[in-house]
C-alpha positions in Angstrom: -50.8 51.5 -25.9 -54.0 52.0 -24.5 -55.4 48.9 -25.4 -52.2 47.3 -24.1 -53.2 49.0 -21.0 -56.4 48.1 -20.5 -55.9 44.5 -21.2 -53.0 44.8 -18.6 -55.9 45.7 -15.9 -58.3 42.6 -16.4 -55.6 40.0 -15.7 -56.3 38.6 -12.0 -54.1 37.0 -9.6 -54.7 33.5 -10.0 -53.8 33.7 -13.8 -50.7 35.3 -13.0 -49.9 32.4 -10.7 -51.5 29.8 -13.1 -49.3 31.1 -15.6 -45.9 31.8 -13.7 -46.3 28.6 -11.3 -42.3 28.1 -11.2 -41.7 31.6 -10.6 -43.8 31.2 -7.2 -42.7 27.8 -6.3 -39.0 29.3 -7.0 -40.2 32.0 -4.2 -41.8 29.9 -2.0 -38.8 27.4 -1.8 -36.4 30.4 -1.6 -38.6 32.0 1.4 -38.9 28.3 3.1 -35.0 27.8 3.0 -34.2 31.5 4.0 -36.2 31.3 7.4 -34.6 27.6 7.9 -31.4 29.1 7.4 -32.4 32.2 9.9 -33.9 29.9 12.4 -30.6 28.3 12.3 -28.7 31.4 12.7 -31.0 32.9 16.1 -29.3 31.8 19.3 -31.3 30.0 21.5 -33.0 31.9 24.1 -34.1 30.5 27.7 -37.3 32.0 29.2 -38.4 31.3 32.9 -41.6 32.6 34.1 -42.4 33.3 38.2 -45.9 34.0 39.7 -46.7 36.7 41.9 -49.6 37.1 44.2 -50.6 40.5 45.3 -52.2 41.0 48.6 -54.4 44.5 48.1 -53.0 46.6 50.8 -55.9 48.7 52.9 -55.7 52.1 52.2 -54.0 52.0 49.1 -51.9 55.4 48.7 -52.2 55.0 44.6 -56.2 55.7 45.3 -57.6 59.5 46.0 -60.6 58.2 47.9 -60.9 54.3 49.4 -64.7 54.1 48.4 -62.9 55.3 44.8 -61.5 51.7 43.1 -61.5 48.5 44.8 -58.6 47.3 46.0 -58.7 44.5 44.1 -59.5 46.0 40.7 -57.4 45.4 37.6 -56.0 48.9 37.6 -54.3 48.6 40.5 -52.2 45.5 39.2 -51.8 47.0 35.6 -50.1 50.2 38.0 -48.0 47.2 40.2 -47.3 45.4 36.9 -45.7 48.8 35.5 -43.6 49.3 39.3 -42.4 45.3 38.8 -40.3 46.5 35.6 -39.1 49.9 37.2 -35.6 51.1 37.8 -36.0 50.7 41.3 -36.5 47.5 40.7 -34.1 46.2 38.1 -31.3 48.3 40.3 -31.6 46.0 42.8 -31.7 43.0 40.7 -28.3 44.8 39.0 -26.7 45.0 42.1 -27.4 41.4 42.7 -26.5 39.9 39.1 -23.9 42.9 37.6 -23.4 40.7 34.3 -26.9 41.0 33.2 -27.4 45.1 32.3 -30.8 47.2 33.3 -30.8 47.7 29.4 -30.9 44.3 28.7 -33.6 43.3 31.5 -35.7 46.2 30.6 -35.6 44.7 26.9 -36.4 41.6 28.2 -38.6 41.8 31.3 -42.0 40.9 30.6 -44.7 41.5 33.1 -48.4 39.9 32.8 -51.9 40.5 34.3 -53.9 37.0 33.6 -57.4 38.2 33.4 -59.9 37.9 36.8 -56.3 37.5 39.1 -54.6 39.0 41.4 -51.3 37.5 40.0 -48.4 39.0 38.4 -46.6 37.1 35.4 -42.4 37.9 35.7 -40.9 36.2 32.9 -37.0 37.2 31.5 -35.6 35.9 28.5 -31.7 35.0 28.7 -29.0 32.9 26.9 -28.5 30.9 29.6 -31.0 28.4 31.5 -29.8 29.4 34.8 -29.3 32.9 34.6 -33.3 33.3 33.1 -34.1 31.5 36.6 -31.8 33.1 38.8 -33.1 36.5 37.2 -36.6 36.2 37.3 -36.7 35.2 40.9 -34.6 37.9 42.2 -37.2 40.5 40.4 -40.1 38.6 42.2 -38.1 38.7 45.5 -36.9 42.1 44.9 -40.4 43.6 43.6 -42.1 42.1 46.7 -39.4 43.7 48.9 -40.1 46.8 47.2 -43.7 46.9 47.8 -42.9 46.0 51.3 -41.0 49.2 51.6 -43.4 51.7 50.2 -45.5 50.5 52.2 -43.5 51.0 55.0 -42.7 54.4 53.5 -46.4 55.5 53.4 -47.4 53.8 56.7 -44.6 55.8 58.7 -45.1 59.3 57.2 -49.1 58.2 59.0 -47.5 57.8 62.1 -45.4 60.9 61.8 -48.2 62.8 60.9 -50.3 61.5 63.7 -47.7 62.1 66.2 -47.2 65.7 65.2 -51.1 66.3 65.5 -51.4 64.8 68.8 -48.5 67.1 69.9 -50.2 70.0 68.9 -53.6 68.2 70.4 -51.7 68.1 73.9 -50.3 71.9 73.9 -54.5 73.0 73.0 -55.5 70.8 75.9 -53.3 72.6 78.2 -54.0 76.1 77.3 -57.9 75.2 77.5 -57.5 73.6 80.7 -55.7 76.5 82.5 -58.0 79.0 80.5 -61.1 77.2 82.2 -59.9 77.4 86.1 -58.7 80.8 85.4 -61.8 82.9 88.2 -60.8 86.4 86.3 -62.9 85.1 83.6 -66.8 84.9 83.1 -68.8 81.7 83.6 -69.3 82.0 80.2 -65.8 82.2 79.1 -64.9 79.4 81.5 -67.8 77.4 80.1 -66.4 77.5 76.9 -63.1 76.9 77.6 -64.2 73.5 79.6 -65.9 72.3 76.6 -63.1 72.7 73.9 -60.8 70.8 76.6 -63.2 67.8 76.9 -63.2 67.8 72.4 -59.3 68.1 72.4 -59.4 65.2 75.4 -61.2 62.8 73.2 -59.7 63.9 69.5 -56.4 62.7 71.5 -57.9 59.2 72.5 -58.6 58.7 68.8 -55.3 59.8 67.8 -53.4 57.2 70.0 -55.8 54.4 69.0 -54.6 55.5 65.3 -51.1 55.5 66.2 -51.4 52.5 67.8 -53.2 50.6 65.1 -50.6 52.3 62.6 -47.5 51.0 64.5 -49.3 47.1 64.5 -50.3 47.1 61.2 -48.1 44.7 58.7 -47.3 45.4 55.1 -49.5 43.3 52.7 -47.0 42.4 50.2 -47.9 39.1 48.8 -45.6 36.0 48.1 -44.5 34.2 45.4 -47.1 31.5 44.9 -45.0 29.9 41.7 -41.0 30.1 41.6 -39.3 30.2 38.7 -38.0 26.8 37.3 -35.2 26.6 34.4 -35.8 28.6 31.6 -37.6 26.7 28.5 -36.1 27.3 25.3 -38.3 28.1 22.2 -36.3 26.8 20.1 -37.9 24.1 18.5 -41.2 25.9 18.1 -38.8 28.7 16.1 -37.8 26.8 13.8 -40.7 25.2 12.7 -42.6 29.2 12.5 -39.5 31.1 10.8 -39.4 28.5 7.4 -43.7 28.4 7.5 -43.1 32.5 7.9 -40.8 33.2 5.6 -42.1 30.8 3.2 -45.5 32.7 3.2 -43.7 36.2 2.2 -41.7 34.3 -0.2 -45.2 33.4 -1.8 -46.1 36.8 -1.2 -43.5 37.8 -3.0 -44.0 35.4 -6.1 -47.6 36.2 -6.5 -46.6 39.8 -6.7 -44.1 39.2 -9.3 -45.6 36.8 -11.5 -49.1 39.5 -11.5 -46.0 42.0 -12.5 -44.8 39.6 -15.3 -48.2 38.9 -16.8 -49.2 42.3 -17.1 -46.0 43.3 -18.3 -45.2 40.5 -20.8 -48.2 39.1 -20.3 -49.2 36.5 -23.9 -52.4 35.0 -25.5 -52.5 31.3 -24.0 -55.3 29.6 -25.3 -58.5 29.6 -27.6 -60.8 31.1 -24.7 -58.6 34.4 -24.5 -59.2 35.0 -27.9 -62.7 34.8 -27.1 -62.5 36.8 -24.1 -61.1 40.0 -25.8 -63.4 39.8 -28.3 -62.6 38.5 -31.5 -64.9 35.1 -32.4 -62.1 31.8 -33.1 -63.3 29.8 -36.6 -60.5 26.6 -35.6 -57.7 26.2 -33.2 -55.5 23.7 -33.1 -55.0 21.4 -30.0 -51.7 21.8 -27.6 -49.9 19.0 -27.8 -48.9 17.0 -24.7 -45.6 17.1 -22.8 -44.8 13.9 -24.0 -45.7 14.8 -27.3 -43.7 17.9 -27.1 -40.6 15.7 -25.2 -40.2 12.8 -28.5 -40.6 15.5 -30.8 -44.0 14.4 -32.2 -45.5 16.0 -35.3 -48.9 17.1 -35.0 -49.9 16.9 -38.7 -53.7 15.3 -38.2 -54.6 18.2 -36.1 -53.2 20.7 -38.3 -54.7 18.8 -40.8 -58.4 18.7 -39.2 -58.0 22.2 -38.1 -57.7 23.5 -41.5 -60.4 21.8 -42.6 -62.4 23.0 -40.3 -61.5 26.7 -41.1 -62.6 25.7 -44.9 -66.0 24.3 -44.1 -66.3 27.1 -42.0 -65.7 29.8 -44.8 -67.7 27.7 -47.4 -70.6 27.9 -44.9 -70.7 31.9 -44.8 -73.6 33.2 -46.8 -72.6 35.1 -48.8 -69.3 33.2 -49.0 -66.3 35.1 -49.0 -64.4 35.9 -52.4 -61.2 37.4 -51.0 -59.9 36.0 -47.5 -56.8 38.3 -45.8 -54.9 36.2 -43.8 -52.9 38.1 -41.4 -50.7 37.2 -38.2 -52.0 39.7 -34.9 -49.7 42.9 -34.5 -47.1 43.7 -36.9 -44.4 42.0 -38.9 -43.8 39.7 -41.8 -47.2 37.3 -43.2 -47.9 34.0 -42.0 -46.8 32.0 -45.3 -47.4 28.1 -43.5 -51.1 29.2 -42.4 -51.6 30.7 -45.7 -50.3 28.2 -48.0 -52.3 25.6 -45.6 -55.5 27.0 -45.9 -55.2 27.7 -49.9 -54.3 24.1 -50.5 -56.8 23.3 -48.7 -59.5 24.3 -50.6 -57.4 23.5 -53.8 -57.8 20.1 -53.0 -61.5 19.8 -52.7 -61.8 21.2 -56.0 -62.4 25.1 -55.4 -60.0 26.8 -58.0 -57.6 29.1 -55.3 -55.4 32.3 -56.2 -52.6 33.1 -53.2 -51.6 36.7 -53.3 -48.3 37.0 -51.5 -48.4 40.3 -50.2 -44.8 40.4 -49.4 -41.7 38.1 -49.8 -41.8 36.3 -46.8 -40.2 33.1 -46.9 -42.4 29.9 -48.0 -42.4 26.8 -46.3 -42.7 24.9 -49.3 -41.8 26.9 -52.2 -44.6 26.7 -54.4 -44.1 29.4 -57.0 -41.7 32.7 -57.5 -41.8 35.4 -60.0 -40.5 38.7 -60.1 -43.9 40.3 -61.4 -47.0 40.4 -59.0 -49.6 42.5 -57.3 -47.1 45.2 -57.2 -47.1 46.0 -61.3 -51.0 45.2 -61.4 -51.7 48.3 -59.3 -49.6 50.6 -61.0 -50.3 49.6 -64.5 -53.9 49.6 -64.8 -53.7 48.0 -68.1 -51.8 44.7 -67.0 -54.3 41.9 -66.7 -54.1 40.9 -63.2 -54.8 36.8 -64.9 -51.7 37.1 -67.1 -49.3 36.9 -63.9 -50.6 34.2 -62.4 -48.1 31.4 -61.8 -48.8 27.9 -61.8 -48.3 25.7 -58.4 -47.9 21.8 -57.4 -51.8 22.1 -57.1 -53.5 22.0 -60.2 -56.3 24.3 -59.0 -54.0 26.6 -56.8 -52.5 29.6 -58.3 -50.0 32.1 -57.1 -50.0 35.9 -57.5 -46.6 37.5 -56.0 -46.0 40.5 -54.4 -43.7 41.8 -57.2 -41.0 44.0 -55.1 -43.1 47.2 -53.8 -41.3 50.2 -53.8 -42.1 53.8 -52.7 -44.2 54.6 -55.7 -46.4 51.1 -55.6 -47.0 51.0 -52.1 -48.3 54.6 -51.8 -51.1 52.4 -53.8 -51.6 50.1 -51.5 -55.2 51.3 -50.7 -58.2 49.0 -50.1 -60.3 50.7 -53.0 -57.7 49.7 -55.2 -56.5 46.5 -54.3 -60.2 45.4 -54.1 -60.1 46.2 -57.9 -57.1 44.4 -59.3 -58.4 41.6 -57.2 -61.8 41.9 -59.1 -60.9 40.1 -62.5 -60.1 37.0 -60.6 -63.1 36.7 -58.7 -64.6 36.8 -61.8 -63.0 34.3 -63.1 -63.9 31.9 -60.4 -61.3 32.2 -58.2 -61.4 31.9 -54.4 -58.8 34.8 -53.5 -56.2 34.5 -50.6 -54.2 37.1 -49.3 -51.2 36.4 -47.5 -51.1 39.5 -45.7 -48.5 40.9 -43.4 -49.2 42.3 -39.8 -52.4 43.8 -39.3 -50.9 46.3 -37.3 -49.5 48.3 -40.0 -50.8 50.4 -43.0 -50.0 47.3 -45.6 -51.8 45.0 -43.3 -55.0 47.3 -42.6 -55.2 47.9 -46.6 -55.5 44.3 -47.4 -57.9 43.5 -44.5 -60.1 46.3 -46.1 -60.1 44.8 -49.5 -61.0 41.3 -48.2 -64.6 39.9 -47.7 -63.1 38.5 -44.6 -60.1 38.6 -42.1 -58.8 35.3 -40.7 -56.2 36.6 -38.1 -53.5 33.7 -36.9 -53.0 34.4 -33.3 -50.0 32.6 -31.6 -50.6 30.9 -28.0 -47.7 31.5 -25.8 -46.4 34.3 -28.2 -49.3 36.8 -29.4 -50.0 39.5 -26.7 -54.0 40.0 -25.4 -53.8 44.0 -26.3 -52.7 43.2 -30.4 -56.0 40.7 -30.7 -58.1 43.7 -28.5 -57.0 46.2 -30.6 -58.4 43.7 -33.6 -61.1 43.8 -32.4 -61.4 47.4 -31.5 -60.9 48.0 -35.5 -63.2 45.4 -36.7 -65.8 47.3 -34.1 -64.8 50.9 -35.4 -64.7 50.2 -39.2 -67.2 47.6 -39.8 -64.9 44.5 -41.0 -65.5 41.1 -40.7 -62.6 39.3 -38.7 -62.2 35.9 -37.3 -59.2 34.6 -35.2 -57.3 31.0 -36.0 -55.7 30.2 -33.0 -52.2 28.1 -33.8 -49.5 27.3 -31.4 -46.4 29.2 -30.9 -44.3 28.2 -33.6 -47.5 27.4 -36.0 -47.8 25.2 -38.7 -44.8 23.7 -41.1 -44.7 22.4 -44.3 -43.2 19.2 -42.5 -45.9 18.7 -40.0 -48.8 19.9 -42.4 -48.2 16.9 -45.2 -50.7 14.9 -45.9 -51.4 11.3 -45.9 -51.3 10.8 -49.1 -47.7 12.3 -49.7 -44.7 9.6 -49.6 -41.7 10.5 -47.9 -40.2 11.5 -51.0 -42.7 14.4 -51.5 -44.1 12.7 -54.2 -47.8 13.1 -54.9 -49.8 9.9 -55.2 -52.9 11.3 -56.7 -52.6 10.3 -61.0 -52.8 12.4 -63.5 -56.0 11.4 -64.1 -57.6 12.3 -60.6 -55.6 16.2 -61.0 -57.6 16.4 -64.3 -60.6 15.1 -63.4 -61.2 17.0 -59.9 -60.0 20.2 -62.3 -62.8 19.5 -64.5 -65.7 19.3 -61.1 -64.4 22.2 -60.4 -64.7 24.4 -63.3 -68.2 22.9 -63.8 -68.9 24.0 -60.2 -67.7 27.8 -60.9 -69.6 28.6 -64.2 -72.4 27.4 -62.5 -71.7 29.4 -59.7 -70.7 32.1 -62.1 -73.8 31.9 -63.6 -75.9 31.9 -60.2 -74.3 35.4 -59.4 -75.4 37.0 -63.2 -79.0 35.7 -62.5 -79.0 37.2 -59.4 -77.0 40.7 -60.8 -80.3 40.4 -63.2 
């Protein structure tokens, strides 16, 4: 599980996608069609736009101080902007236009501030052409109209205020002027009382010129420097965004999926991911074309090549391998095409070959069955492992079968001792293969311990990336040696693996003579090699 997991984290997006192409295209399309469709569905919306210019009004109430913030400053607009889409304002427009609702026009009122202006932006979004004009003018008009009028609200509590102090200027002058004509009081007192008259005599003249410069003064409103025109409908521009939009989340969308699918159910695809996780690849064979795939082609000179391959391969180890396990990643039933392959292989370039069926899967090509096997040699020490050999189509290619384990004979399935029932034919001269089941089980392990080396077939398209890096976790942890043969989903046949020299009525070409006479090379070659090995035992 762990290993499962950990391969689960190293897969990146654009594998995922790589991988899972039609999955995202099938999104992407999807998403595309989907905004098309919702584009369609949108009604079309007019928007008409008016221009406002704002004249800045002298002695601005909104400002504490008028040295405080220019008059002209972007606040202040920001402030007007906000007063253009106020109640007071959309009431009046209401009153004028009672189909169109203050809910509606506050939703879809819009108010701008171009930068470095003094101009307001009014735009209102409507069904209707005429109705976004109509709208958006009458908030110009009636915004203007409202300025005008707190203006003339501010500018007339002035003059009231004005009024009421130069009332209260004119009662002061009185009093003063009687107080200072009044002979009962000192010079002093008199004095005085001249000299506060003569103040309140000229605050008075500058409260008329106020007043009267209040009552002359005109409201700075502004004016509407660009009506609005009939409303412009977005519509085209809509539906080309929605479908580019909604495409984009579909792909979204199918890159998140198809990263969920490959680390989910995520599968070994080619020789390099073998490589990746850690396990070294002795031969793969090539994916076949679409075309190839489409008419149904065999690919029997690949298979053919790539089997060769794995033989030079194993006849180039030093030392060379006696016993070769050859095990399918995870668990499950042995690979009996890739095994029967590889032995008759090296049968027929004269290395004398012993099969060891470690189970009874099925054979592709039925090359030998007997009810005694490895099963009786490991629990009757006694039995000559040679004596149940059983002949094959290959002169040089023996078969050892499993013999039907049961609960007492598999309890021996050990490496120690399958090593050593395995013994007498390596001294014989035989190259020992083991068709073994799944490495991922305790059979599987045990016969990859007895074996010199572990060719492990991994499946492109099938076999997942945590079995082959928990392979090579255990070759790492107990010392074995392992090498991966990388095969295609389905693997080998017996009807794409024949050779050349077969007819199409399965009948073998080679003589009699040529059997015998590469049978005799090759016992030659062993008791020399036999000999080699007691010289060097010596």
């Amino acid at each position: 599980m762990s290993s499962e997991s950990t391969a689960a984290r190293h897969v990146s997006l654009s594998r995922a996608v790589r991988h899972h192409l039609p999955v995202v295209l099938v999104f992407f399309l999807l998403g595309a069609v989907a905004g098309y469709l919702y584009a369609g569905s949108v009604p079309t919306a007019y928007t008409s736009t008016a221009r406002v210019l704002v004249n800045p009004s002298v002695g601005n109430p909104f400002v504490p101080t008028p040295s405080s913030v220019r008059q002209d400053e972007l606040t202040s607009l920001e402030t007007e902007a906000q007063v253009a889409r106020s109640d007071d304002v959309l009431g009046a427009v209401h009153a004028q236009y009672p189909d169109v609702s203050l809910a509606t026009m506050r939703k879809n009122i819009a108010v701008l501030v171009p930068a470095n202006t003094q101009v307001l932006e009014i735009s209102f979004t409507a069904g209707n052409a005429d109705t976004a004009q109509a709208v958006t003018n009458a908030v110009a008009d009636a915004y203007l109209a409202n300025r005008a009028q707190r203006f003339e609200t501010v500018n007339n509590e002035r003059i009231a205020r004005v009024e009421t102090r130069t009332d209260q200027v004119v009662t002061d002058l009185r009093t003063h002027s009687k107080a200072a004509k009044d002979e009962t009081q000192s010079a002093g007192d008199r004095l005085f009382e001249q000299e506060m008259a003569d103040a309140l005599r000229n605050e008075l003249v500058s409260l008329r010129a106020q007043r009267t410069a209040l009552e002359n003064s005109e409201a700075p409103t502004g004016s509407v420097i660009a009506p609005a025109v009939e409303g412009k409908s977005a519509a085209g521009l809509t539906a080309t965004i929605l479908p580019f939009a909604f495409a984009l989340v579909g792909l979204a969308i199918g890159c998140a999926i198809a990263l969920l699918l490959e680390r989910s159910r995520g599968v070994v695809r080619s020789r390099a991911d073998v490589e990746a996780l850690g396990v070294p690849v002795v031969a793969s064979i090539p994916r076949r074309t679409w075309r190839e795939r489409m008419r149904r082609h065999g690919d029997a000179a690949a298979i053919d090549t790539t089997v060769r391959r794995v033989r030079a391969t194993l006849l180039d180890l030093e030392p060379r391998p006696d016993v070769v396990a050859i095990a399918p990643v995870g668990s499950g039933r042995s690979d009996a095409n890739v095994s029967e392959a590889v032995a008759e292989s090296f049968a027929k370039a004269g290395h004398r070959v012993v099969l060891v069926r470690a189970d009874r899967s099925p054979s592709g090509g039925g090359i030998g069955v007997d009810d005694k096997g490895l099963a009786q040699a490991l629990m009757y020490e006694r039995l000559n492992v040679v004596d149940l050999l059983q002949p094959s189509v290959e002169p040089l290619l023996s078969l050892l079968n499993d013999g039907g384990f049961n609960e007492q004979s598999r309890e021996l399935l050990v490496s120690d001792r399958i090593r050593s029932v395995l013994t007498p034919l390596v001294t014989e001269g035989h190259l020992v293969i083991i068709q073994s089941p799944g490495i991922d089980s305790a059979e599987g392990e045990a016969f990859l311990g007895a074996a010199d080396l572990g060719v492990v077939v991994v499946r492109t398209g099938k076999s997942r990336p945590g079995a082959v890096e928990q392979i090579a976790e255990l070759a790492r942890t107990k010392g074995l040696q392992l090498t991966a043969l990388v095969v295609g989903r389905h693997g080998p046949s017996r009807r794409n693996r024949v050779p050349a020299d077969v007819r199409e009525d399965g009948i073998d070409q080679d003589t009699q003579a040529d059997r015998a006479e590469r049978s005799e090379r090759s016992e030659r070659s062993d008791r020399a090699e036999r000999g080699g090995r007691a010289g060097r035992r010596k």
